[in-house]
C-alpha positions, 0 to 999 in steps of 0.5 A: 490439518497440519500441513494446511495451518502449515501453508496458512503461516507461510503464506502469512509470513511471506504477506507480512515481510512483503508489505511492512517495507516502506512504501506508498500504501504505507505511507498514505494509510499511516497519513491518513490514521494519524490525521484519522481521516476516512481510515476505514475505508481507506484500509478497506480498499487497500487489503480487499485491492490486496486480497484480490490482487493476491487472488489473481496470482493464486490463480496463475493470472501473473504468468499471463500478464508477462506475456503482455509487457506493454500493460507493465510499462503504462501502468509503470509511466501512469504509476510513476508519475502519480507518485511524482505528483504525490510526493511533489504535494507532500514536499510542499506541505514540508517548504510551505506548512499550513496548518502543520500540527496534527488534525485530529478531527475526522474529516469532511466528505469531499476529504473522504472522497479524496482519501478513497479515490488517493488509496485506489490509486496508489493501489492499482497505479504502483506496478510494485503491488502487481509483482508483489501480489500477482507475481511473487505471492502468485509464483511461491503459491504455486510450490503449495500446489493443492494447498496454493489457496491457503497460501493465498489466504494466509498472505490476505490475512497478512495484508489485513492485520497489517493495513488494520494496525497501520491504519487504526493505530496511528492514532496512537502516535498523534500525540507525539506528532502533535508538533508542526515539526514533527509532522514536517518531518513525516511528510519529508520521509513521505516525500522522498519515500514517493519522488523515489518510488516514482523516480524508479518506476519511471526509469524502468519503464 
């Protein structure tokens, strides 16, 4: 029993350290908790996308992918010109602000159809999420041998707990982001966060 609660922790931990770093799922559902617009599903679709993701390396699928290094560059081009095209709108909402301050509404269906579609994207678009998931969890998954699937299990709580916190407790911030500058300045970061990671995985590719 130890030894299982012992491999649950470290898959946790290794889940957590994995995924606080700033990235583009981070920074979506952050978006998307602060204006509370389709957080739900949002965060559904990015630790279920994790938690399968996190399956398939358990499960020993990554070793198979490497032999096929044609997929990794398409979905790093598709990936990374997502990225581009995302980070591009968010510069804009910083040069050109709209309604800058901070909506607190929940939104309409064709902005929760939106949010959905952008969340699946930036999932299984980013091949940073593949060798996060698939390939690292997978590989450290494996040293656990019997007890691979706790490891697993332990990263998916970790992926959970984290998008579920990002996400429903964002609302916390709004107050202090009310401000249009204030919310110019996130999706700055946002923007640069994006055009980077795109920038990157293009370059690669």
């Amino acid at each position: 029993m130890f030894s299982e609660m012992t491999a649950l922790a470290a898959g946790f931990g290794t889940g957590l350290s994995l995924i606080v770093a700033i990235g583009a799922q981070n920074a979506f559902v952050l978006r998307q908790g602060l204006h509370r617009d389709a957080v739900l599903p949002v965060v559904a679709i990015c630790a279920l996308s994790d938690a399968l993701l996190i399956a398939l390396g358990v499960a020993g699928v990554g070793a198979v992918v490497v032999a096929r290094p044609g997929a990794l560059r398409a979905v790093a081009l598709v990936g990374g010109g997502f990225l581009l095209v995302y980070g591009a709108l968010a510069a804009r909402r910083v040069l050109r602000p709209g309604d800058g301050a901070l909506r607190t509404e929940n939104g309409a269906a064709g902005s929760r159809r939106r949010a959905v579609l952008t969340g699946l994207a930036l999932t299984w678009l980013n091949p940073h999420v593949y060798l996060d998931t698939v390939f690292l969890v997978g590989s450290l998954a494996s040293d656990h041998g019997p007890l691979r699937w706790t490891f697993g299990l332990g990263a998916g709580l970790a992926s959970l707990c984290w998008f579920a916190a990002l996400g429903f407790g964002a609302r916390l911030l709004s107050r202090h982001l009310a401000r249009p500058s204030a919310w110019r300045v996130l999706d700055g970061l946002v923007a640069v966060t994006m055009l980077a990671l795109g920038g990157m995985l293009i370059a690669g590719a």
